[in-house]
PABA-789806 format. One record per residue (C-alpha): residue number from 0; x, y, z. Coordinates in Angstrom, 1 decimal. Layout:
 num     px     py     pz
 NUM      X      Y      Z
...
# end
This chain:
 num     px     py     pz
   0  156.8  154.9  129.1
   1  158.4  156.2  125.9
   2  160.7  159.7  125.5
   3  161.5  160.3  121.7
   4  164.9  160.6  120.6
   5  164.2  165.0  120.1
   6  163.4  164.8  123.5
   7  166.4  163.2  125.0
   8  169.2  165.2  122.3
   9  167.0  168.5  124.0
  10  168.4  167.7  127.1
  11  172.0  168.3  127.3
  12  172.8  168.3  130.8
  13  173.0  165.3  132.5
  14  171.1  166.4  135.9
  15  168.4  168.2  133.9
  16  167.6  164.7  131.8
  17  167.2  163.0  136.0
  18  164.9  165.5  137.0
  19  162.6  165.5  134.1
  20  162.5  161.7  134.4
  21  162.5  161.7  138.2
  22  158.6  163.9  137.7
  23  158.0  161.4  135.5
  24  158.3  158.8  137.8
  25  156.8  160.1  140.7
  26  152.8  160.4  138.5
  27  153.5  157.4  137.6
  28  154.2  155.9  140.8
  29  151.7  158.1  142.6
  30  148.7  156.7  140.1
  31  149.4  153.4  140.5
  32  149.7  153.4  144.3
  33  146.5  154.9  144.5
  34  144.7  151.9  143.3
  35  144.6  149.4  145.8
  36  146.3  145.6  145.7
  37  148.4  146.6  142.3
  38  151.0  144.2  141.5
  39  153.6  143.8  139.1
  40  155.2  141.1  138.3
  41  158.1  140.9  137.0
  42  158.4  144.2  134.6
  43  156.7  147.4  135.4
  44  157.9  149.7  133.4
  45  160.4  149.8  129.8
  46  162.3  152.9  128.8
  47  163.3  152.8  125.3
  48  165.7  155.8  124.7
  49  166.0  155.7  121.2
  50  168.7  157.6  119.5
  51  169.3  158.3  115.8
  52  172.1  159.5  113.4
  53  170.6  162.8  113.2
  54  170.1  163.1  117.0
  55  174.1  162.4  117.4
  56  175.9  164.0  114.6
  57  175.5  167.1  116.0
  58  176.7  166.0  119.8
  59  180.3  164.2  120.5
  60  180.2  161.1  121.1
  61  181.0  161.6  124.7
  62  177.6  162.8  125.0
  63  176.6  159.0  124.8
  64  178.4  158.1  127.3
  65  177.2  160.8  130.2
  66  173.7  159.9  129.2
  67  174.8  156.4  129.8
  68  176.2  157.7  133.5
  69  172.7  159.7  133.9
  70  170.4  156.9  133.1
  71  172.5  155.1  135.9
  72  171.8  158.2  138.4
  73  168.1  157.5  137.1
  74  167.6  154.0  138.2
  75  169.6  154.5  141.7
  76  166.4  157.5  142.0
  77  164.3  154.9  140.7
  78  164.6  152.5  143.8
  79  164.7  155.2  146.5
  80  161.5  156.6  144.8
  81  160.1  152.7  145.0
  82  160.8  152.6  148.7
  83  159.4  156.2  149.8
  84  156.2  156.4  147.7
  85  153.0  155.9  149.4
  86  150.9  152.6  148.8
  87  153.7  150.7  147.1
  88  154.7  148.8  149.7
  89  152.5  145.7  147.9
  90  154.4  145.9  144.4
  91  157.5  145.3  142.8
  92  159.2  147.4  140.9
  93  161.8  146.6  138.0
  94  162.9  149.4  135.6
  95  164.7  147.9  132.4
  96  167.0  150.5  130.4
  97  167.1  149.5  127.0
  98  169.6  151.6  124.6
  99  170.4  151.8  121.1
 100  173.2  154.2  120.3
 101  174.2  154.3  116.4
 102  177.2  155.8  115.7
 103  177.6  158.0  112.8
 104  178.8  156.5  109.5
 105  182.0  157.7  109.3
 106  183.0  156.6  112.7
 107  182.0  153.0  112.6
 108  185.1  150.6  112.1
 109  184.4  146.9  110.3
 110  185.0  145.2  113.4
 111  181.9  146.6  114.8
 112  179.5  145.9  111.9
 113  176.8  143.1  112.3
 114  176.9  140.5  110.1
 115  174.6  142.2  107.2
 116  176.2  146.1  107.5
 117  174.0  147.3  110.1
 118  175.5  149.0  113.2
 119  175.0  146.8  116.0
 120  173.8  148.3  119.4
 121  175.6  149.0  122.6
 122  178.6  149.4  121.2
 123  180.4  153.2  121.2
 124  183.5  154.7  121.2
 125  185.2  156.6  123.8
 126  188.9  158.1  122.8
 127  188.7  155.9  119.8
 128  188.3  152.7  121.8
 129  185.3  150.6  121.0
 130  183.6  149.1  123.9
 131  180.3  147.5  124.7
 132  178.5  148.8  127.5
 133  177.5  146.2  129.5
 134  175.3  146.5  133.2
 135  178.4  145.9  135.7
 136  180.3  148.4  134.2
 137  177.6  150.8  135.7
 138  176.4  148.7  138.3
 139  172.1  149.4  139.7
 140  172.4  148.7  143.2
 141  168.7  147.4  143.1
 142  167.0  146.5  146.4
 143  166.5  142.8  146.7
 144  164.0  143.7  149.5
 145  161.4  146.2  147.9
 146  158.6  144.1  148.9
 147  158.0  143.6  152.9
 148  155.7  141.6  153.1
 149  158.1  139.5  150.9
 150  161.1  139.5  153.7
 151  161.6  137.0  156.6
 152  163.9  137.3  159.8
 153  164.9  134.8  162.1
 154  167.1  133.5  164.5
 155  168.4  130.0  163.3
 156  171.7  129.5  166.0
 157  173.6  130.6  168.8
 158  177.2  131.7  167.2
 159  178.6  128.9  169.1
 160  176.9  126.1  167.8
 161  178.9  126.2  164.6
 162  182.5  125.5  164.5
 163  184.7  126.9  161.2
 164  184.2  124.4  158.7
 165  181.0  123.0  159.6
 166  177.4  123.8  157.8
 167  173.9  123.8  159.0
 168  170.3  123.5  157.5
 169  167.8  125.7  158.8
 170  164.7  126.8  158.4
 171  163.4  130.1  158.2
 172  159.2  128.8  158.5
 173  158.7  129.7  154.9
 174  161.7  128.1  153.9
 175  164.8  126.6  154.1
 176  168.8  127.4  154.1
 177  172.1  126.5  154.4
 178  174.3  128.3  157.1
 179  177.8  128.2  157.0
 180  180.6  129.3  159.2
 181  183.8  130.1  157.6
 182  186.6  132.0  159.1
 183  184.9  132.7  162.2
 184  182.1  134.4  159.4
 185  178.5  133.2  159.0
 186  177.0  132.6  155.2
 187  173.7  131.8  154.0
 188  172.9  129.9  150.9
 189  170.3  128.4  149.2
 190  170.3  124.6  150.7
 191  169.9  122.6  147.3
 192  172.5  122.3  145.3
 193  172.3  124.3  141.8
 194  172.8  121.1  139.8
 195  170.9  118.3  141.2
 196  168.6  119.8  143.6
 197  170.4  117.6  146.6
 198  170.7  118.9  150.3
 199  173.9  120.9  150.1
 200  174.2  119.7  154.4
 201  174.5  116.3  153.4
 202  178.3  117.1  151.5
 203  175.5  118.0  148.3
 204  176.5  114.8  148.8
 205  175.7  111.3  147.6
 206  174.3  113.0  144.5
 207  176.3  115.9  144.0
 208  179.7  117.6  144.2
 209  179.7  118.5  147.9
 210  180.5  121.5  148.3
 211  178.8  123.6  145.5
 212  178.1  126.5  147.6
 213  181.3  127.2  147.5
 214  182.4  126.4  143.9
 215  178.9  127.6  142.2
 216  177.7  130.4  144.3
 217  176.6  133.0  141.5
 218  173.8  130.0  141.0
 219  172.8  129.9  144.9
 220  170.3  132.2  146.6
 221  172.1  134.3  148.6
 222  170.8  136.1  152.2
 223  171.8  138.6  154.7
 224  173.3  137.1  158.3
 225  173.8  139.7  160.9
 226  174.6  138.9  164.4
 227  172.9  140.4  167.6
 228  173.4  139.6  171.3
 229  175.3  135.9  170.1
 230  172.5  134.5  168.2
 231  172.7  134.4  164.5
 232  169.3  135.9  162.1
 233  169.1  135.4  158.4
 234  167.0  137.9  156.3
 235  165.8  136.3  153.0
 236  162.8  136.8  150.6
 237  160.3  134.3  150.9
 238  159.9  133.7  147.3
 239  163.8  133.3  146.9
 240  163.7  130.7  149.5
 241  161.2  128.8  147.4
 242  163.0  129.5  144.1
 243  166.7  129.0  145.9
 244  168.6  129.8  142.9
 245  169.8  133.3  142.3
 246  169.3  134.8  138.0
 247  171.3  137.7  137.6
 248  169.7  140.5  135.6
 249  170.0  139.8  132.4
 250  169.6  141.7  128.6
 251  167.2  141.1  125.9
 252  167.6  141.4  121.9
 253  166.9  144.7  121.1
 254  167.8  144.7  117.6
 255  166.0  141.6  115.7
 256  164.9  143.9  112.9
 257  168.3  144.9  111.9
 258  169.4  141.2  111.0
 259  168.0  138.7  108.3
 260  167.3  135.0  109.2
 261  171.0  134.1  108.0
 262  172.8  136.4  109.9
 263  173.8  136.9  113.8
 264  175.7  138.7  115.8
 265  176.9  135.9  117.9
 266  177.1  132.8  116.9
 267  177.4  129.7  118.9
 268  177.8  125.3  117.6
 269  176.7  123.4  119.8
 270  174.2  123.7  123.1
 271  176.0  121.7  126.2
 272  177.2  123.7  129.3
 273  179.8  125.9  127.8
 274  177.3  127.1  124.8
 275  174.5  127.9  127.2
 276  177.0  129.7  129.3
 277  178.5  132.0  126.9
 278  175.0  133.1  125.8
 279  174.0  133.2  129.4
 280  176.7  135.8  130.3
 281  176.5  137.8  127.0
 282  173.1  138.2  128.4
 283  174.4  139.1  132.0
 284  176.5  141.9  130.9
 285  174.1  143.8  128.9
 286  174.7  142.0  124.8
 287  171.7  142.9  123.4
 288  172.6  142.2  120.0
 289  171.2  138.7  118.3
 290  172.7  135.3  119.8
 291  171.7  131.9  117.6
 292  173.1  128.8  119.3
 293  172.4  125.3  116.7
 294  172.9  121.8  117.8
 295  172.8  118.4  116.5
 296  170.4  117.3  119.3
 297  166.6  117.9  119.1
 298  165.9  118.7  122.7
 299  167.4  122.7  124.0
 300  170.4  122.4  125.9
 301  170.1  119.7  129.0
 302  172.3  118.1  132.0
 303  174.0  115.3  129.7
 304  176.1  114.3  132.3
 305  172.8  113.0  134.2
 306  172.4  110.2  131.5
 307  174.2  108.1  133.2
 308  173.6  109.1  136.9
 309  170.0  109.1  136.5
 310  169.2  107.4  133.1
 311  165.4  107.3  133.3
 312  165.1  110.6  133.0
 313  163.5  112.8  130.4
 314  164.1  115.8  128.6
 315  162.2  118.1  130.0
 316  163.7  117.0  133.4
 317  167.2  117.6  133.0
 318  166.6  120.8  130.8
 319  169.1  123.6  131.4
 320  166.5  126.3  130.9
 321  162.8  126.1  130.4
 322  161.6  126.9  126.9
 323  160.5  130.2  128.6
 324  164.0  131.7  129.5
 325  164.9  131.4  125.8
 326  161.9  133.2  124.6
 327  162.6  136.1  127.8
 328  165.9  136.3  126.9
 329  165.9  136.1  123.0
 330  168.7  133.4  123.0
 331  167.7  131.4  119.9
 332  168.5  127.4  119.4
 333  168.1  125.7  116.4
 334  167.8  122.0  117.0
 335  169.2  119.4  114.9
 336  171.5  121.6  112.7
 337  174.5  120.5  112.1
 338  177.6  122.6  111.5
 339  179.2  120.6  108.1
 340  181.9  123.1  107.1
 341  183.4  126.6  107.8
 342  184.5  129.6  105.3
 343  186.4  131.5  108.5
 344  187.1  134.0  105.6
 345  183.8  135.2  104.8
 346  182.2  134.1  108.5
 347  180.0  132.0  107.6
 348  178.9  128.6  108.9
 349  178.0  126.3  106.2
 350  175.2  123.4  107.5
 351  174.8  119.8  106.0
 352  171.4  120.5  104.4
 353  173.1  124.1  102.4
 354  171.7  127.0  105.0
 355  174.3  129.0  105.4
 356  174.8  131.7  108.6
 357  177.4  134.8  108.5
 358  178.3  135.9  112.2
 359  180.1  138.4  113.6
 360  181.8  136.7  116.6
 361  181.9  132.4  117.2
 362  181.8  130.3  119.8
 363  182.7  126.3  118.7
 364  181.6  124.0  121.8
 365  180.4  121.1  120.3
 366  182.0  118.7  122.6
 367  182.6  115.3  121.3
 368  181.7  111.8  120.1
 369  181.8  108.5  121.1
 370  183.8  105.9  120.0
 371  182.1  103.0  119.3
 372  183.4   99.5  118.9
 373  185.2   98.3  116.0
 374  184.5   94.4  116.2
 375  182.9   92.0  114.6
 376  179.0   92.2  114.5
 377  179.1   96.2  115.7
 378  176.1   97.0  113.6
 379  173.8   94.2  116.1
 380  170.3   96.0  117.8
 381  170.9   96.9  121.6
 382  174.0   98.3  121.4
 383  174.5  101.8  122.6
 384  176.7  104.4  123.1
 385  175.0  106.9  126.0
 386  174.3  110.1  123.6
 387  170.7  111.4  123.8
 388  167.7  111.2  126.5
 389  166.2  108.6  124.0
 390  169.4  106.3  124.4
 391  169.5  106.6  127.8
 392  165.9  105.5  128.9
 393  165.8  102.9  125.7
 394  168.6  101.5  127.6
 395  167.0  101.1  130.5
 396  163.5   99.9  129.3
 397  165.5   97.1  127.8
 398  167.9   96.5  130.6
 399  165.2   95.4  133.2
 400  165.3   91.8  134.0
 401  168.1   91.3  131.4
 402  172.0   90.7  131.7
 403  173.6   93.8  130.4
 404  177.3   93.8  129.5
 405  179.2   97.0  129.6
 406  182.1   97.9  127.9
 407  185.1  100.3  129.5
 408  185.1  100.8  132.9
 409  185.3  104.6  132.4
 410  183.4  107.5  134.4
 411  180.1  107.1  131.8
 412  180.5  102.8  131.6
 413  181.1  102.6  135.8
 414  177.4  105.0  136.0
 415  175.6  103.3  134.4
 416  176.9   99.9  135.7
 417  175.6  101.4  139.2
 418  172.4  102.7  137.8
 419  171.2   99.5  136.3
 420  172.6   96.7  139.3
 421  168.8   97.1  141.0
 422  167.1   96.9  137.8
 423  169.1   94.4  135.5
 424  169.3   90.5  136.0
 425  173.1   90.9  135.5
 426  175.9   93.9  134.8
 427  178.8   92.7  133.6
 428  182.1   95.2  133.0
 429  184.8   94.6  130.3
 430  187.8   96.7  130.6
 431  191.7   96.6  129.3
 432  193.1   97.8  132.0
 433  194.0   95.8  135.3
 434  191.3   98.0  137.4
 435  188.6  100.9  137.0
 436  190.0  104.2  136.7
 437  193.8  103.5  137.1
 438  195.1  106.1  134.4
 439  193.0  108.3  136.4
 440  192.5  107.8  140.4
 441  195.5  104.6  140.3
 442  195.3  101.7  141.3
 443  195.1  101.4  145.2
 444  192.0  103.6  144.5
 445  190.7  102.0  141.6
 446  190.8   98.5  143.6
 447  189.0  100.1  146.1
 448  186.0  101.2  143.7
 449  186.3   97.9  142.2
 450  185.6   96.0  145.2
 451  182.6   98.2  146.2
 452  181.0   97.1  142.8
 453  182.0   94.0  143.5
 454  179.8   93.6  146.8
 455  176.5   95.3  144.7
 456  177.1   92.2  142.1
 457  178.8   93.6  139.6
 458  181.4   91.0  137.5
 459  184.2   92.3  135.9
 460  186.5   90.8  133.1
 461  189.7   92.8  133.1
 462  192.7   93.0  130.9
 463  190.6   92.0  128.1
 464  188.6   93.1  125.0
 465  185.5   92.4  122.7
 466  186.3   90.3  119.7
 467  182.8   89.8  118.5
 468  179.2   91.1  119.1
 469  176.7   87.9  118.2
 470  173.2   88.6  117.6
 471  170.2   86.2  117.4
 472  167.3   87.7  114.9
 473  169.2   90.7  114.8
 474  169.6   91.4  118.3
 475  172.3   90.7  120.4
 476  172.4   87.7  122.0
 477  176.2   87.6  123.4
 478  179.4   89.2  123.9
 479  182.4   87.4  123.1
 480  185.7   88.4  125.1
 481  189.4   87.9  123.4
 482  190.1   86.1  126.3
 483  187.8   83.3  125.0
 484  185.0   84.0  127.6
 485  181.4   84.3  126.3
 486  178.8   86.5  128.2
 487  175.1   85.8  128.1
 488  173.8   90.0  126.5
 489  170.4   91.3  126.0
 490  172.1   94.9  126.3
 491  175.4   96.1  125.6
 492  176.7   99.6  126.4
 493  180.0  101.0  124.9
 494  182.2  103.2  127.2
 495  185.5  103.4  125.3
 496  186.0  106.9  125.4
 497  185.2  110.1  122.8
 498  186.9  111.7  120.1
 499  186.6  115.8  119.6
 500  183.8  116.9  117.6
 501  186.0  118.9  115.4
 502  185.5  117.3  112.0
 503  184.0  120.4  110.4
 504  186.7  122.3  111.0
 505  189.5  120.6  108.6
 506  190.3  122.8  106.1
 507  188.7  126.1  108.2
 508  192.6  127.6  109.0
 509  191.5  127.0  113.2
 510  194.2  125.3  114.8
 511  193.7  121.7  115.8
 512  196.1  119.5  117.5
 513  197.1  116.1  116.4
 514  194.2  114.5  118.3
 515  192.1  117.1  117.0
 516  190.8  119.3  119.6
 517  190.8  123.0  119.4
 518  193.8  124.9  120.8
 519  193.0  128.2  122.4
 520  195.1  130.6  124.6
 521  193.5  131.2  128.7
 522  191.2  134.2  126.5
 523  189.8  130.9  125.3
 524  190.4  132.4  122.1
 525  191.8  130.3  119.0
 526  194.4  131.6  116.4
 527  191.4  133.3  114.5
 528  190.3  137.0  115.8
 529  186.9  136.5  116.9
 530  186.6  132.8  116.9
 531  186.6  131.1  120.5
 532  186.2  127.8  121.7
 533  184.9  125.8  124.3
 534  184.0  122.9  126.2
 535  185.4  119.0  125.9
 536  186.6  119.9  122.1
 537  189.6  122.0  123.4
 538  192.8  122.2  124.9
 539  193.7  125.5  126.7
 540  196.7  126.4  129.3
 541  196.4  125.4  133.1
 542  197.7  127.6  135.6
 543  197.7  124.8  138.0
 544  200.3  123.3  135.8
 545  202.3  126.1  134.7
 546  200.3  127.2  131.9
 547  200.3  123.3  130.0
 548  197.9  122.7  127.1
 549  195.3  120.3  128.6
 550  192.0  118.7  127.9
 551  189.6  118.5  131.1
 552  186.2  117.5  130.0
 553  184.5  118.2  133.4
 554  181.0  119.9  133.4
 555  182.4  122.5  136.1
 556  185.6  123.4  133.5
 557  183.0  123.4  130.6
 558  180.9  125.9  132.5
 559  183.9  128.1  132.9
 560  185.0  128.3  129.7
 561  181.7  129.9  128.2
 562  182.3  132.4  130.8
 563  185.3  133.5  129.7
 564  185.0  133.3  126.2
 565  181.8  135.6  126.6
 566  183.6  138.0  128.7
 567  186.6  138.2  125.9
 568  184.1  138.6  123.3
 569  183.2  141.8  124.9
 570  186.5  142.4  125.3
 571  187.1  142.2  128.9
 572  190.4  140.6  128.8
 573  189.4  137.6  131.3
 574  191.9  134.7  131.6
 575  190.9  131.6  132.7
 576  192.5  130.2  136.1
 577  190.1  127.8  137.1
 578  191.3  124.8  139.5
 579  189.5  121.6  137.8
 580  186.8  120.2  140.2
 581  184.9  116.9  139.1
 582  182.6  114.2  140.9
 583  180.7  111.0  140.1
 584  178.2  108.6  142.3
 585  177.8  105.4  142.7
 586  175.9  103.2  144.9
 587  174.6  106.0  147.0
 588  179.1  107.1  147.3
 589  180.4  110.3  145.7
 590  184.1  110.9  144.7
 591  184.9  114.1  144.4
 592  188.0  115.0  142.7
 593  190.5  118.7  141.9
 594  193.6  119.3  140.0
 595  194.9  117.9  136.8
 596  196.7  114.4  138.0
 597  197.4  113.6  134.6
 598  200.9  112.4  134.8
 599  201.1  111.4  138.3
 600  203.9  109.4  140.1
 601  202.8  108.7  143.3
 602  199.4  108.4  145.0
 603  199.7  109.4  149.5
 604  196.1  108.1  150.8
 605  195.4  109.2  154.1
 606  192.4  107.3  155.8
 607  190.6  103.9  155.3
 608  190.1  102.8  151.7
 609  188.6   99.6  152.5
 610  186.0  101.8  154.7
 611  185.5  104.1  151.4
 612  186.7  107.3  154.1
 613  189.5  108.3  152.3
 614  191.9  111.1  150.7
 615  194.3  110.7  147.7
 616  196.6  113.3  146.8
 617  198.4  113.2  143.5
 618  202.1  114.1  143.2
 619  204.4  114.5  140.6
 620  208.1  115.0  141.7
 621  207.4  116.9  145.1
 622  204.4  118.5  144.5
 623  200.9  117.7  145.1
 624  198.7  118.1  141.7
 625  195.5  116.7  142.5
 626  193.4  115.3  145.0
 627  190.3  112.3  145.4
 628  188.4  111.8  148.7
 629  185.2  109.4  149.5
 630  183.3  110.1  152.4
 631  186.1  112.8  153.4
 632  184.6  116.2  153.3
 633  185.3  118.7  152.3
 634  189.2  118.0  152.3
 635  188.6  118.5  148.3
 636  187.2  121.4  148.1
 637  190.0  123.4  151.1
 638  192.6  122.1  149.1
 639  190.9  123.5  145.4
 640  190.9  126.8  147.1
 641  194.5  126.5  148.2
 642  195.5  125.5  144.6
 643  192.8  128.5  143.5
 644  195.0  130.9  145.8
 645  198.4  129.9  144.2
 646  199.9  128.3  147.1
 647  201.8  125.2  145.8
 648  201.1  121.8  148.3
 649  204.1  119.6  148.8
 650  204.1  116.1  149.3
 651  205.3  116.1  152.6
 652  202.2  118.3  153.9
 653  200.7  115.4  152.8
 654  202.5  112.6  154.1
 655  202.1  113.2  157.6
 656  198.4  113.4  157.8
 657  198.6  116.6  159.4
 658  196.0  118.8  157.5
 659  197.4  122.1  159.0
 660  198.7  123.5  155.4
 661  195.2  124.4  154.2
 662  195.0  126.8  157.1
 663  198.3  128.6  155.9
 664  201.2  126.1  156.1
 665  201.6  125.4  152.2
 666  204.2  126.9  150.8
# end
């Protein structure tokens, strides 16, 4: 359905424009309902208001704005209409609002200028302020249960069978979902975990982070719980059941023709979690200008941190996004780009083959690289550092039946260790320090992990490094130790640790840190206006530790800081206060770990570590800044949400093993 722009600038007053839309509607609705078993998809119906110069020059701005308010008006009439109409009960109904207000010449300021000197859409002025309109500024309370036939009810408990704390799968008949009693207060959620598909009941568990539900939940399918005569009923939509994730509306491009190939709006290096998110939530709160994300990688953005969790997987299975979202979505990715310098000056991104791309606003999330190892015979076939899909399943094909030497006993170097003990004749680990993971769990708890890999066959030569890499027609053959120890290698995978992807950026004027990552401010916003960062390249303040400049390379944090930096490039003034919150598996055992420990001086352990059922809290002086369980749920989680609340945890909450604090004792 299309109004022209004379129409709408004839219409002055707010109501009037509803009405005439609302008659609209109503044929619309009424012709379609008469034909029998019409259904719509996904998109019924597009309203393109366009509006010119000419149209607003002779209105104030302002006028903008109430249409903006009236359109809103329009789409709340939409949905009642939807419900009332006769013979609609069978079809879905989405109305999408797309609009393009261009403000006159003379009031346009630089800042709001794409790239090549075209006004860029949905952004106005009101009182001289610019803003971009965005969809939860003037929130559509859309009706997530339009379709009947497309609703179940049922009763799934008695409100006694659930005591605070404790979660429940159930199932609908059509479906399944997660029920959770907190508070005394029942909550449904989708029953897979967002990020690996595992059952959320079993601690999301042996495969995942535990307690995603409540650390992800704008990712989780939500549902209704009521309660009546003590038995608890869900109401859910069958097809969300299936689906179990929840998308949030989300924009579209509606201004492609306004920009040449070598100029975006937004522009965004690098395609892990924090790229994708920043596009993602651009898109969420109504950016409908052009986004171009570029990467070094060939594949579009994937789970990277499943390469070593579940290394015989390909691209396509660990994709972020099916190719389709980005085409729905007009979030463009250029593969294997890479970023080779930066003219901040002129904003422009200068790649290694000479294309050139000016922006308006920059996102730089490219993560990091490997180290790789610095001995003799380095440049021997089969060795790998755990990049790319490709390196990951090469690995693997090459691993089977063969001894397999791994170097540093670090998050990625312990994965894959577990991942290849079933498949590999022999795993063998080579680390410096006197256990796995002391810097970072210490060492009562690093022992304990130790001894687990231990009893799945696992040797481990500690304190000790690789002198030389010796190959046999090219290919390695073995893996001699400083200590003077020689290991029999068909494969050898280097786990030393990674260095910040922030080469292209010497010279720029962006800040970097001796180490070289990014430092950014909680806006995630570096000392260049309109230039954010993001991801494992930075280091940003951390509430939890009064505002210190850390680096936390954790796929939760990652996902957080695209957030915000999308939010504060639509100037929303979001600062990130995000507790840390990491996990790994192995051998069928998750440790799940929040708060920054960095720095630690003592380790309490309540439980039984040689059992694996056990909680570490991290203290510095008094105060407890981190926390590591195995097989203790969800212990981790309570005590990120007491840390997420402010409350400071001292060590003698702790000590005692009474675990009343996280109900309200903590400080």
């Amino acid at each position: 359905m299309f109004l022209s722009a004379t129409t709408v600038a004839s219409y002055f007053d707010s109501a009037l424009l509803v009405a005439v839309f609302e008659q609209m509607l109503k044929g619309f609705l009424y012709s379609c309902g008469a034909q029998s078993g019409v259904l719509f998809r996904e998109l019924v119906m597009n309203w393109f208001i366009e509006m010119d110069v000419s149209c607003l020059t002779s209105y104030s701005l302002a006028y903008s704005f109430n249409l903006l308010q009236a359109l809103k008006v329009l789409l709340q009439r939409a949905w009642d209409l939807a419900e009332v109409t006769p013979r609609t009960a069978e079809w879905e109904l989405e109305v999408e609002v797309k609009i393009e207000v261009v403000i006159p010449e003379k009031e346009r300021s630089k800042e709001e200028m794409s790239p090549n000197g075209k006004a860029s859409p949905l952004i106005y002025k009101v009182n001289g302020t610019a803003r971009h309109y965005h969809l939860e500024e003037h929130p559509i309370a859309s009706n997530p249960y339009h379709n009947p036939k497309d609703v179940v009810e049922a009763s799934v408990c008695h409100v006694k069978d659930l005591e605070n704390g404790q979660m429940r799968e159930v199932d609908l008949g059509c479906g399944k979902a997660l029920l959770i009693k907190e508070g005394g207060e029942f909550h449904a959620v989708g029953h897979k975990c967002p990020h690996y598909g595992a059952p959320l009941v079993k601690a999301a568990t042996k495969a995942c982070g535990g307690d995603s539900w409540r650390l992800q939940p704008q990712a989780l399918l939500q549902s209704k719980v009521k309660i009546e005569k003590e038995k608890v009923y869900i109401r859910a939509s069958k097809q969300a059941l299936q689906i179990q994730r929840r998308t949030k509306m989300m924009a579209k491009c509606i201004s492609l023709s306004n920009y040449n190939l070598s100029s975006t709006n937004v522009l965004i290096i690098g395609a892990g979690a924090a790229g994708l998110v920043c596009a993602e939530t651009l898109r969420q709160e109504g950016f409908s200008d052009r986004i171009v994300m570029c990467t070094m990688d060939r594949h579009l953005p994937y789970d990277r941190p499943k390469l070593s969790k579940s290394m015989d997987s390909h691209p396509e299975q660990i994709a972020l996004r099916p190719k389709e979202f980005f085409r729905t979505y007009d979030i463009e990715v250029l593969t294997e780009m890479q970023v080779a310098a930066m003219d901040i000056k002129n904003k422009t991104a200068v790649f290694k083959d000479g294309f050139k791309m000016e922006y308006n606003k920059l996102l730089i999330a490219t993560g990091n690289t490997p180290k790789a190892l610095s001995c003799k015979g380095k440049e021997v076939e089969n060795v790998f550092n755990i990049r790319t899909p490709e390196d990951a399943n090469r690995v693997v094909k090459l691993a089977t039946s063969k001894n397999v030497v791994v170097v540093g006993a670090s998050f990625l170097g312990m994965e894959v260790a577990a991942y290849l003990t079933e498949r590999a004749h022999s795993v063998s680990v080579v680390e410096l320090e006197e256990v796995p993971f002391k810097k970072f769990f210490g060492e009562r708890v690093g022992r304990a992990v130790m001894k687990m890999f231990e009893s799945n066959r696992v040797k481990f030569y500690m304190q000790t490094e690789v002198s030389e890499l010796r190959e046999q027609e090219g290919k390695l053959k073995e893996v001699v130790l400083k200590s003077g120890k020689v290991l029999r290698a068909d494969v050898c995978v280097v786990g030393v640790g990674a260095v910040p992807a922030t080469g292209f950026l010497k010279q720029s004027g962006i800040n970097i840190d001796s180490k070289g990552f990014i430092v950014v401010n909680k806006m995630m916003q570096t000392n260049i206006p309109g230039v954010f960062a993001a991801g494992d390249a930075v280091t940003f303040p951390l509430a939890l530790r009064n505002n210190k400049k850390v680096n936390v390379p954790h796929w939760q944090m990652a996902h957080m800081h695209g957030r915000v930096a999308a939010l504060n490039m639509l100037a929303h003034g979001v600062e990130i206060s995000t507790v840390p919150y990491l996990w790994t598996a192995m051998f069928g055992k998750s440790i799940r770990y929040a708060g920054h420990g960095e720095g630690f001086d003592d380790v309490v352990i309540q439980g039984d570590l040689d059992e694996l059922k056990f909680v570490a809290f991290y203290t510095k002086s008094d105060e407890v800044v981190a926390v590591a369980s195995m097989n203790y749920d969800p212990i981790v989680s309570k005590v990120a949400e007491v840390l997420a609340a402010g409350r400071t945890i001292r060590k003698r909450d702790v000590e005692t093993g009474d675990m009343s604090w996280l109900t309200g004792k903590g400080s």
